[in-house]
C-alpha positions as CSV (number, residue, x, y, z in Angstrom):
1,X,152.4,-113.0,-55.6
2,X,151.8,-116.8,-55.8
3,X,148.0,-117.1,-54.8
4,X,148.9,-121.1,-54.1
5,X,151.0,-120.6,-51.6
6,X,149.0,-118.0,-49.5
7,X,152.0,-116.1,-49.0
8,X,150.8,-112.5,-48.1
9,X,154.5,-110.6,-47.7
10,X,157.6,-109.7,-49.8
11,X,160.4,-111.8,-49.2
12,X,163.8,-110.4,-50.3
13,X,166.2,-113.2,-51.4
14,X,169.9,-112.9,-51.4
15,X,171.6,-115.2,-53.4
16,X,175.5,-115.1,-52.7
17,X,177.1,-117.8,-55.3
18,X,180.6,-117.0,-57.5
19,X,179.0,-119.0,-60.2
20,X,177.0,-116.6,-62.9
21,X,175.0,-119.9,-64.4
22,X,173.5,-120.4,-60.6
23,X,172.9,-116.9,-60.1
24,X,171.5,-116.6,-63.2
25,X,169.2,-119.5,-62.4
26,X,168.0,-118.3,-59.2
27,X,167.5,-115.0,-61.0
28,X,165.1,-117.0,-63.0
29,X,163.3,-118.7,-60.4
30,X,162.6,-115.8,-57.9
31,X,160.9,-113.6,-61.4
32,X,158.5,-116.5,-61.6
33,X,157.6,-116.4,-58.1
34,X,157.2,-113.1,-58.2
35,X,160.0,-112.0,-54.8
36,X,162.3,-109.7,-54.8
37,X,166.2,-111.0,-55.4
38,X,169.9,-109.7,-54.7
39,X,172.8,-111.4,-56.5
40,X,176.4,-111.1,-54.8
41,X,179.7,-113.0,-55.5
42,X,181.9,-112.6,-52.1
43,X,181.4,-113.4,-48.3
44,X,181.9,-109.6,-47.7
45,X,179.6,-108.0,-49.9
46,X,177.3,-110.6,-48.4
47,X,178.2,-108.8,-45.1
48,X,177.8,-105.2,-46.6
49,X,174.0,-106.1,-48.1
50,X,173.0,-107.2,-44.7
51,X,173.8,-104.0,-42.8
52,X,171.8,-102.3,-45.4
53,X,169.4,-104.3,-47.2
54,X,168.8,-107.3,-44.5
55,X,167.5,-110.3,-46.4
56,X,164.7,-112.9,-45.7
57,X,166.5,-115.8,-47.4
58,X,169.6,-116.4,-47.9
59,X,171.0,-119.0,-50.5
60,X,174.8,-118.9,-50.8
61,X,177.8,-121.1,-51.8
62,X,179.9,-122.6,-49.0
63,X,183.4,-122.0,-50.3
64,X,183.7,-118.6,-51.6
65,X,186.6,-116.5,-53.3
66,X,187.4,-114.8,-49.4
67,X,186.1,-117.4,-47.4
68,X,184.1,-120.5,-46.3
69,X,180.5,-119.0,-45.5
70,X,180.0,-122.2,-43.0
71,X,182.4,-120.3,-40.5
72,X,180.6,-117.1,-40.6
73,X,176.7,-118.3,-40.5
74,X,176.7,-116.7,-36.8
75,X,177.1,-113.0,-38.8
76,X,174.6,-113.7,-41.1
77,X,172.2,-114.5,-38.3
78,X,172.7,-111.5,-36.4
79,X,171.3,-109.6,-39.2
80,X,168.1,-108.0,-37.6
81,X,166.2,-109.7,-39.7
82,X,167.2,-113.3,-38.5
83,X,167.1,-114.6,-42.3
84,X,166.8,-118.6,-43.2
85,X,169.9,-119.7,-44.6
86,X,170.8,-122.6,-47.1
87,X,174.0,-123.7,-47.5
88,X,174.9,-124.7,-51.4
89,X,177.8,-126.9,-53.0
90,X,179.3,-128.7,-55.6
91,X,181.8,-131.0,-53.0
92,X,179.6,-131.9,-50.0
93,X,180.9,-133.9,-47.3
94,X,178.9,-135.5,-44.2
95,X,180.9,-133.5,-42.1
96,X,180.6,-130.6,-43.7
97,X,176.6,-131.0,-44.0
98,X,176.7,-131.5,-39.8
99,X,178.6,-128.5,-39.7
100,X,176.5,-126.0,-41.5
101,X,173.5,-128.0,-39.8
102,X,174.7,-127.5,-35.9
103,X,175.7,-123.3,-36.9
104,X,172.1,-122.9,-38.0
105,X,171.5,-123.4,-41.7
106,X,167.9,-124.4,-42.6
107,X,169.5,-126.8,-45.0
108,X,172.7,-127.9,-47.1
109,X,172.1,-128.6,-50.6
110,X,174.5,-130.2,-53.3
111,X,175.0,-128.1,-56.7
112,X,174.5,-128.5,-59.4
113,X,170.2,-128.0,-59.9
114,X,167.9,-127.0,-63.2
115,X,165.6,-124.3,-62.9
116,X,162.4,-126.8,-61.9
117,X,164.3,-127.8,-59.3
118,X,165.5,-124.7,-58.1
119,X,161.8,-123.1,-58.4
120,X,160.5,-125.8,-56.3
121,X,163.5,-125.3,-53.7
122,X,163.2,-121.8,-53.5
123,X,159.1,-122.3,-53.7
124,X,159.5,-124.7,-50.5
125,X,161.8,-121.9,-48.0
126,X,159.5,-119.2,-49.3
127,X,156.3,-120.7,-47.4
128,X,158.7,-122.0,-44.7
129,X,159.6,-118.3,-44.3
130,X,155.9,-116.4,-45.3
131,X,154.5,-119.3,-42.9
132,X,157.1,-118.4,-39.8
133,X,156.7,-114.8,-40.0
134,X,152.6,-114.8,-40.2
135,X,152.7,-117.2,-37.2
136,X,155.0,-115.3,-35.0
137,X,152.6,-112.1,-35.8
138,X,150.2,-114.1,-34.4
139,X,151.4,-115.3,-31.3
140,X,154.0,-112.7,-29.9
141,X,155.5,-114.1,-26.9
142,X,154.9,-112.4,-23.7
143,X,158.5,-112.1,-22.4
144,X,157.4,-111.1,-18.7
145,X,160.5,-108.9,-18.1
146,X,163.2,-110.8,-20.4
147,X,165.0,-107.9,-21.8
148,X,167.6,-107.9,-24.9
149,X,167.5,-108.6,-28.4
150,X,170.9,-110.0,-29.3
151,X,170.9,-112.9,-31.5
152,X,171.9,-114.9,-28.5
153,X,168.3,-113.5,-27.0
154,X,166.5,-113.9,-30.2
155,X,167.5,-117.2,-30.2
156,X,166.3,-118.3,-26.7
157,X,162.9,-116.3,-27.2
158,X,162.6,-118.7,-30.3
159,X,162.9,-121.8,-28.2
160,X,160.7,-120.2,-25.4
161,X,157.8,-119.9,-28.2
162,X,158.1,-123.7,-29.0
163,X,158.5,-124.6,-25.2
164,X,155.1,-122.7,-24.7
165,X,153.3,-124.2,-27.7
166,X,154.1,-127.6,-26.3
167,X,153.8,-129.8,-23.4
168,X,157.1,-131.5,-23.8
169,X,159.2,-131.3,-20.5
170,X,161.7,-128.4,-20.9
171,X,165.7,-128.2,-19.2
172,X,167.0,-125.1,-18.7
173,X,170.2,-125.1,-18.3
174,X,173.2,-122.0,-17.3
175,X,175.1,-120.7,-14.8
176,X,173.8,-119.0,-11.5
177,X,172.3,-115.4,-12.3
178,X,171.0,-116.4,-15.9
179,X,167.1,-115.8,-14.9
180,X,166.4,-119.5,-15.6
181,X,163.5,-119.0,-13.4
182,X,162.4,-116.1,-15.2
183,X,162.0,-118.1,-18.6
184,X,160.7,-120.7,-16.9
185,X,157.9,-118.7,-16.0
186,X,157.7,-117.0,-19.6
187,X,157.1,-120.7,-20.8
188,X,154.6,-121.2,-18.2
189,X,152.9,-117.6,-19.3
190,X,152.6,-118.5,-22.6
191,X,151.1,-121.7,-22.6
192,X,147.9,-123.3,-22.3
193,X,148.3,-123.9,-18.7
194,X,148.9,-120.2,-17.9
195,X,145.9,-119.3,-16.0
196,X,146.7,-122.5,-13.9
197,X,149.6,-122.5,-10.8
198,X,153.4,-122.1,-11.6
199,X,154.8,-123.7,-8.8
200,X,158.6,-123.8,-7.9
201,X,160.8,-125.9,-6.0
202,X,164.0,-124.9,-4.8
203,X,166.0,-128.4,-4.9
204,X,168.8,-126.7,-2.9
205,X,166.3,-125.7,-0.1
206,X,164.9,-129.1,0.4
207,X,165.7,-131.1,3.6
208,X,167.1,-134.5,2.8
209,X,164.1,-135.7,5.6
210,X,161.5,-133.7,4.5
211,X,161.7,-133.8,0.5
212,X,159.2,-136.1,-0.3
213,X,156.5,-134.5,2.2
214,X,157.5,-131.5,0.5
215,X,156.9,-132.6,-3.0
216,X,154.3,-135.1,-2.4
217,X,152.6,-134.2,1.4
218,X,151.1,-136.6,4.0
219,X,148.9,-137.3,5.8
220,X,148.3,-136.3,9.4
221,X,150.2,-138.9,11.8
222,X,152.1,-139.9,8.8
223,X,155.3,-138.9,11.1
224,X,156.3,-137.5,14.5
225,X,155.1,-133.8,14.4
226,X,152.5,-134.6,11.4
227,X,149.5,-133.0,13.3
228,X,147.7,-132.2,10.1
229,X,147.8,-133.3,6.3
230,X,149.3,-131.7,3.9
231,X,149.1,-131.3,0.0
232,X,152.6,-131.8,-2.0
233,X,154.0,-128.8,-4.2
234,X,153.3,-131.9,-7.2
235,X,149.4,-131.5,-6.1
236,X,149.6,-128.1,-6.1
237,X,150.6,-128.1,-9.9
238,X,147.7,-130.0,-10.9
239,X,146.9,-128.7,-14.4
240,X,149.8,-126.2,-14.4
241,X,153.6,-125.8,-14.0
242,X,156.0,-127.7,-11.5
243,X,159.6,-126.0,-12.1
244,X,161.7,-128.0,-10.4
245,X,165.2,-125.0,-9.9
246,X,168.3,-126.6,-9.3
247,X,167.6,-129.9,-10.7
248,X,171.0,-131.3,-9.8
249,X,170.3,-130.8,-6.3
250,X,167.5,-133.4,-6.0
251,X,168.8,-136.6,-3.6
252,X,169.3,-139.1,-5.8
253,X,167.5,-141.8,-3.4
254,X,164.5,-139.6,-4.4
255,X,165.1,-139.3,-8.4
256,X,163.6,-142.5,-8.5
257,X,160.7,-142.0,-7.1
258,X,160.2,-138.5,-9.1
259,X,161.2,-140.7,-12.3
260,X,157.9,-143.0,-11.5
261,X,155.7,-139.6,-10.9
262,X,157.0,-138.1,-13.7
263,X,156.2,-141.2,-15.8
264,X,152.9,-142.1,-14.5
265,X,151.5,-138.4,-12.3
266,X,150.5,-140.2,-10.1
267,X,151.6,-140.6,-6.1
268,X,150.9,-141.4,-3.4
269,X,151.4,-139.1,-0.1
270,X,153.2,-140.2,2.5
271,X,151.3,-142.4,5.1
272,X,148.6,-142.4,2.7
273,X,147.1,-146.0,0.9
274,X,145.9,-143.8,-2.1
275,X,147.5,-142.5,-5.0
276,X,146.6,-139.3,-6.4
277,X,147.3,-137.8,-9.7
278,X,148.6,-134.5,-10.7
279,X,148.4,-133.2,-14.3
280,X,151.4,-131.0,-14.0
281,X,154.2,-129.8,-17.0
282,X,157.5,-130.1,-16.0
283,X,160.4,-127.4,-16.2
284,X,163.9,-127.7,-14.7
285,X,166.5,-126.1,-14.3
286,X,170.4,-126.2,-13.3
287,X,173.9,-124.9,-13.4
288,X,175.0,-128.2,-13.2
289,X,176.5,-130.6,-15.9
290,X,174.1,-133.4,-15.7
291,X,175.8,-135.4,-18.0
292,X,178.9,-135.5,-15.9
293,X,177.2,-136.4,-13.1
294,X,175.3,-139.0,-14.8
295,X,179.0,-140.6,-15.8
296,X,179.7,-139.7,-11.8
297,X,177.0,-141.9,-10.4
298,X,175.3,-138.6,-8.9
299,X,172.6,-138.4,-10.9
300,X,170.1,-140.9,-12.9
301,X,170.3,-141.1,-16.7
302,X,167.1,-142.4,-17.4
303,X,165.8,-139.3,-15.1
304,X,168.2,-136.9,-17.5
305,X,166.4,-138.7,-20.0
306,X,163.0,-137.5,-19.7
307,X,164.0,-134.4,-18.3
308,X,165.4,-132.5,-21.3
309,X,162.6,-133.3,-24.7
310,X,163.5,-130.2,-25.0
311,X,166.8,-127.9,-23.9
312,X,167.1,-123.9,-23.4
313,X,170.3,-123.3,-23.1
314,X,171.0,-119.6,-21.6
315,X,174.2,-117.7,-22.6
316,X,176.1,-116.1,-19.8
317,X,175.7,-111.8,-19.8
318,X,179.6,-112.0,-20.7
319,X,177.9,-113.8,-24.0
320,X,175.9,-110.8,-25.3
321,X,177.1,-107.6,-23.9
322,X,174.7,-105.6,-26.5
323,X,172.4,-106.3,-24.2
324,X,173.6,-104.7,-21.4
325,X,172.5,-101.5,-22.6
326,X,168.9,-102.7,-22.6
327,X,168.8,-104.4,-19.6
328,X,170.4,-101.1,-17.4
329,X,167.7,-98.8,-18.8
330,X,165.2,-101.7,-17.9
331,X,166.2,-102.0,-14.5
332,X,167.1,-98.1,-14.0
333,X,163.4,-97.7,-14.7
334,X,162.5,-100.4,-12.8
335,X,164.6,-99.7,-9.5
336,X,163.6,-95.9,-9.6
337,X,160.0,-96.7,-9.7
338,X,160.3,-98.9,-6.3
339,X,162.5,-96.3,-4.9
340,X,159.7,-93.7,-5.5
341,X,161.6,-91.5,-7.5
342,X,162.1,-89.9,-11.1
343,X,163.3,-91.8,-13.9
344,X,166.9,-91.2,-14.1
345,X,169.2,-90.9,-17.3
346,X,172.5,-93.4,-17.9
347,X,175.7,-91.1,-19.4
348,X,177.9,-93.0,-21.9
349,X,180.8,-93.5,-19.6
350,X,178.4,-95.9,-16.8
351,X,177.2,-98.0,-19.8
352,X,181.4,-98.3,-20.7
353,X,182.4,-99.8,-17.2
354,X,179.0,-102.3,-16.8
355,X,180.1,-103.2,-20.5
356,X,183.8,-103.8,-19.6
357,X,182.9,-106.4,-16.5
358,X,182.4,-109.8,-17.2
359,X,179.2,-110.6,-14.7
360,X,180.4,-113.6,-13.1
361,X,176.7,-113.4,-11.2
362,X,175.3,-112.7,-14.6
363,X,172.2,-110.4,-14.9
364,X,171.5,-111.1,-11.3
365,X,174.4,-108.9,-10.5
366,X,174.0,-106.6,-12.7
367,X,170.9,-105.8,-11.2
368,X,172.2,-105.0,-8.0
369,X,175.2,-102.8,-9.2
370,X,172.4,-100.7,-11.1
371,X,170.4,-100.7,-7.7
372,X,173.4,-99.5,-5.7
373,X,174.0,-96.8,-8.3
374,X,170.5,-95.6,-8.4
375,X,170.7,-95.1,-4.3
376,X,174.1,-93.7,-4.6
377,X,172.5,-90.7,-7.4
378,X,169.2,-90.9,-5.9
379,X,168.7,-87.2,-6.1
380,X,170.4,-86.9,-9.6
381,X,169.0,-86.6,-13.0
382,X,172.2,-89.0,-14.7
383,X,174.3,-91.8,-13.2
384,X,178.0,-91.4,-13.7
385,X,180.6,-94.1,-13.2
386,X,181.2,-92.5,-9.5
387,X,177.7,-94.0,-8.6
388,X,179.3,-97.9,-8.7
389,X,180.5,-99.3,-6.4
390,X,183.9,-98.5,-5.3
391,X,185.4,-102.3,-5.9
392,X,183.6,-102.2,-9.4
393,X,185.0,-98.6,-10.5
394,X,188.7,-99.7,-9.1
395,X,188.7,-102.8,-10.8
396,X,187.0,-101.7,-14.6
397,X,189.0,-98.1,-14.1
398,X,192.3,-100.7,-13.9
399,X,191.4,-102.6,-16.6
400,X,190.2,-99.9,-19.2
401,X,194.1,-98.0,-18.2
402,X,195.8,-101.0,-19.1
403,X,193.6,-101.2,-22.4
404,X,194.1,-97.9,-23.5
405,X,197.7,-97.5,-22.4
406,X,199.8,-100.5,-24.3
407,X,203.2,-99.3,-22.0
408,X,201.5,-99.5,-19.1
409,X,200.1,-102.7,-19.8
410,X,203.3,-104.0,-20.9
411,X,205.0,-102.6,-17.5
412,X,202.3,-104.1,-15.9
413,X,202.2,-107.5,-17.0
414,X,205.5,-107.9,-14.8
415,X,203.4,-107.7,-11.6
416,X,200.6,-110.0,-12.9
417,X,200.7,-112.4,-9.8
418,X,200.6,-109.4,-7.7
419,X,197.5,-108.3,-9.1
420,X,195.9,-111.5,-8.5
421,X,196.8,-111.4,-5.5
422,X,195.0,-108.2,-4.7
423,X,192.0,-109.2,-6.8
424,X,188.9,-109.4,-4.5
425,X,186.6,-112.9,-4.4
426,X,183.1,-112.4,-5.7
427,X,181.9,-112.8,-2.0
428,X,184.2,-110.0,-0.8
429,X,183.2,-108.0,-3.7
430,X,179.6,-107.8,-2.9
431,X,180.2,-107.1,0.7
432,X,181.7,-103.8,-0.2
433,X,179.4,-103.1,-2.4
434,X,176.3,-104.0,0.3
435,X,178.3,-101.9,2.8
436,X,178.8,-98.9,0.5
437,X,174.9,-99.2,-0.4
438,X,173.7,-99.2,3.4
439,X,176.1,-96.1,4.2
440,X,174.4,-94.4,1.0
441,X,170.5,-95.7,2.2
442,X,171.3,-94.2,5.9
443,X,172.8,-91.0,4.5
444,X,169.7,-90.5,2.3
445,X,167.4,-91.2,4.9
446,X,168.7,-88.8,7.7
447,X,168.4,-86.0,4.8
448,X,164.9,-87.2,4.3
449,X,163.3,-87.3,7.8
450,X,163.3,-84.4,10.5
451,X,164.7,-86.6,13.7
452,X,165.5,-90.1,14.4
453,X,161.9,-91.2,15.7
454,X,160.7,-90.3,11.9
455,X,163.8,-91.9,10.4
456,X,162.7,-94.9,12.7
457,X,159.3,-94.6,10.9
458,X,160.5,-94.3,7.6
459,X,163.4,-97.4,7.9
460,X,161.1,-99.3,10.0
461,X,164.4,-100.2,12.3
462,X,164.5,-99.9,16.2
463,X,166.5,-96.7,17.4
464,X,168.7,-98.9,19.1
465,X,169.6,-100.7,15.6
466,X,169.9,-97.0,13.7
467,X,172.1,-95.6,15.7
468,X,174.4,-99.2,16.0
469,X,174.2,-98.4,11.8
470,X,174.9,-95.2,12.3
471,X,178.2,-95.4,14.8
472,X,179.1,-98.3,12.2
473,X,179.2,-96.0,9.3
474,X,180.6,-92.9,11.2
475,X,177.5,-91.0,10.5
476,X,177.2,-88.0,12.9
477,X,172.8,-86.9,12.9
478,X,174.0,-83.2,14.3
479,X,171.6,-84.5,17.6
């Protein structure tokens, strides 16, 4: 092991070139530095040795006897052991070189080298790689309830760690449901400021009148009704977190104002003839293009500007189904624990039909399909796909037919406009699903309390209002 480089684990190399005079080369190099080396020829016995034998490095030629490894650096990087890749080749082009760069090489290097050279390159991804690993054994990153390992996952955990390890202001962009809030927080949790407030702002929630009182307070008399000062949510971040949710949302009369604070932290409340100063990091977040609106006039570019030093961008659930699995034991767990009850198991068949939905509400949805199935099996040891909701089970049990069953699907792409037609809207989809969860909660609780007064107790509802549930349910209580 080279002393001189401090390196203090095995890397395994895999070197994937047709050429035998730059295998033979690398073959070279890696004996002097003492690491452990694969040679293959092909793209797919490149694929085989990283199902069994997952590399550190990899170092491979661009165009290859069955294929141009640039398309397929996304399979190589879902290896489990995320490896550093470097692109190789004798005919580079600048637009090949932005290619390989934007699908995640660690570099693209022209062919032909000698063996110093290719010592010293190898030499320099080696401590790169010995460096990365030893720091991230170091510093794990609290993940404060993020569940998955996907590569899509791994890859956002990687840009929480360098949020967290700077102060830079952070944009987290994705659609509704994405838990952009909870990385946020992960980011806050993980950096210096952690012991300090994490203070959110819902944009969305913010009267037009009242926004700046809001983010920056007043003073009493500032304003009809002002009977008393009050400190801004920006204050209240003083050496911690302002995360500023729905970014997009933010007046723009007012972005210019925030652009100064953000610039300067300092403000001054309203009614008030002294600024104050808040030392607070800056997260955002949206579902919104901000670019687009910038082009509309909607929102400031110079704001957009400062907002993203730094961009998370989180894949929808539809993006990385493998970790669906995960996330329903997760929240299983997590729902059976507040519903007081034992942990319950998932049977094959439930993970097939939340695999086979594409989340339009993302994890947020899933979570309440798992906590409607955990109070529609709340005495059972397994959920089945009869614990869903009804909606859900019609709709996946319709698809997963028409997928196993090629006539049928051919018969019944005649009626597709039909079928649309029948489809239910998101909003009328979670309605069912709310009403088949109350009728289940009401059931549950009638078998669980002696007589109305205790089910009263138990629900915390008036009689009046329990047994307006019950004659809306059809629920007979034998009294």
């Amino acid at each position: 092991m080279p002393a001189a480089l401090g390196i203090e684990v095995m890397i395994k190399v895999l070197v994937v070139d047709g050429e035998l005079s730059s295998c033979a080369m690398f073959a070279e190099a890696a004996l002097r530095l003492g690491h452990e080396l694969s040679l293959r020829h092909t793209l797919s016995d490149c694929l085989e040795v990283i199902r069994t034998n997952p590399p550190d490095l990899i170092f491979i030629e661009s165009d290859l006897s069955d294929g141009n490894s640039i398309d397929d650096l996304d399979k190589l990087q879902a290896c489990p052991s995320a490896p550093t890749i470097t692109v190789m080749t004798r005919h580079g082009t600048p637009e090949n070189a932005e290619r390989a760069i934007r699908n995640g090489a660690w570099d693209y290097i022209q062919k032909p080298a000698g063996l110093r050279e290719t010592v010293s390159r190898l030499s320099r991804v080696i401590q790169y790689r010995a460096e990365l690993h030893n720091a991230t054994r170091k510093n794990e990153v609290k993940r404060n309830g993020i569940v998955g390992n996907s590569p899509a996952m791994r890859a956002s955990m990687d840009l929480v760690k360098q949020a967290a390890e700077s102060d830079l202001n952070v944009l987290i962009t994705g659609e509704t449901g994405t838990g952009k809030e909870l990385f946020a927080l992960s980011i806050h949790n993980n950096s210096r400021r952690a012991k300090e407030n994490f203070v959110v702002v819902d944009c969305t929630a913010l009267p037009e009148t009242l926004v700046e009182s809001i983010l920056f307070g007043h003073v009493k008399g500032a304003f009809t009704g002002a009977d008393r000062s009050r400190e801004g949510l920006a204050r209240q971040a003083h050496k911690g977190t302002l995360f500023l949710d729905e970014m997009g949302e933010l007046p723009l009369p007012l972005q210019k104002t925030f652009l100064r604070v953000l610039e300067e932290h300092r403000f001054r409340p309203l009614g008030s003839e002294k600024e104050i100063e808040s030392d607070f990091r800056l997260i955002s977040a949206t579902n919104k293009n901000l670019e687009q609106m910038v082009e509309e006039g909607k929102f400031r570019g110079d704001l957009l500007y400062r907002l993203r030093s730094m961009t998370i961008n989180l894949d929808p659930l539809r993006g990385h189904r493998e970790d669906i699995a995960d996330l329903t034991g997760f929240y299983v767990d997590k729902v059976c624990d507040r519903f007081g009850v034992r942990q319950k198991k998932v049977s094959e068949e439930f993970l097939k039909y939340l695999t086979k939905y594409d989340w339009p509400g993302n994890v947020r949805e899933l979570f309440h399909v798992i906590e409607h199935a955990c109070a529609a099996g709340l005495h059972e040891e397994t959920l089945f796909p009869v614990h869903l909701p009804q909606e859900f089970r019609i709709q996946i049990t319709k698809s997963l037919f028409s997928q196993d069953h090629p006539a049928a699907q051919k018969g019944n792409n005649l009626h597709n406009h039909e079928r649309r037609g029948q489809f239910l809207s998101l909003k009328s989809f979670r309605q069912s699903a709310y009403a088949d969860l109350e009728e289940m909660y009401l059931r549950n609780l009638l078998s669980s309390s002696g007589d109305i007064k205790e089910a009263c107790t138990l629900s915390q509802l008036s009689r009046t209002r329990l047994y307006g549930l019950l004659k809306k349910h059809k629920i007979r209580t034998g009294a």
